[in-house]
Residue, then its C-alpha position, 0 to 999 in steps of 0.5 A: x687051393x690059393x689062385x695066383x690073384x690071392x697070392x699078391x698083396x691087395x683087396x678089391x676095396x683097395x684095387x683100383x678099378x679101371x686099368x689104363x694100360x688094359x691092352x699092354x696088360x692083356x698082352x702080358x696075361x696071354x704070356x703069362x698064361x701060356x708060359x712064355x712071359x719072363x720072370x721080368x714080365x711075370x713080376x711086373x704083371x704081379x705087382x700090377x695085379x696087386x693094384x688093379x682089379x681087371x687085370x686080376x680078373x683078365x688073368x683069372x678068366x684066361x687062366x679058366x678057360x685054358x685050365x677048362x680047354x685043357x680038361x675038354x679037348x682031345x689031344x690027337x695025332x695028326x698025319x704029317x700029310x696034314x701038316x705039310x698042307x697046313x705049312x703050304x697054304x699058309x706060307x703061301x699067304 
């Protein structure tokens, strides 16, 4: 299987290996990752990946560990009462 950093163009001979903007890039990898990023901010982040090695290694260490997360957490219901209690407390923040 092809990860999504082999997809872009770039070596790691190539890449640089100190990103200025990391913080403006780790925002754009959380969007990505949880599918929330727009075709916009995706191939932004693409073209930047294909140049700068730790983003491409931000981007594929999010991905593990919400692929691993995904394999490893149950997935239950939870009481509508436990909810509401939720919404209470936080909204009285």
């Amino acid at each position: 299987m092809i990860s999504e950093a082999e997809k872009v163009q770039g070596t790691p001979q190539q890449k640089k290996t100190h990103c200025e903007h990391e913080g403006e890039c780790m925002k754009l990898v959380q969007l990505i990752v949880d599918g929330q990023a727009t075709e916009e901010q995706m191939a932004q982040f693409k073209n930047n990946m294909a140049k700068c090695l730790p983003c491409e290694n931000g981007y594929e260490l999010e991905k593990c560990i919400k692929d691993a997360m995904q394999l490893r957490i149950e997935k239950k219901c939870v009481p509508t009462s436990l909810i509401d209690c939720i919404k209470k407390k936080i909204s009285g923040l």
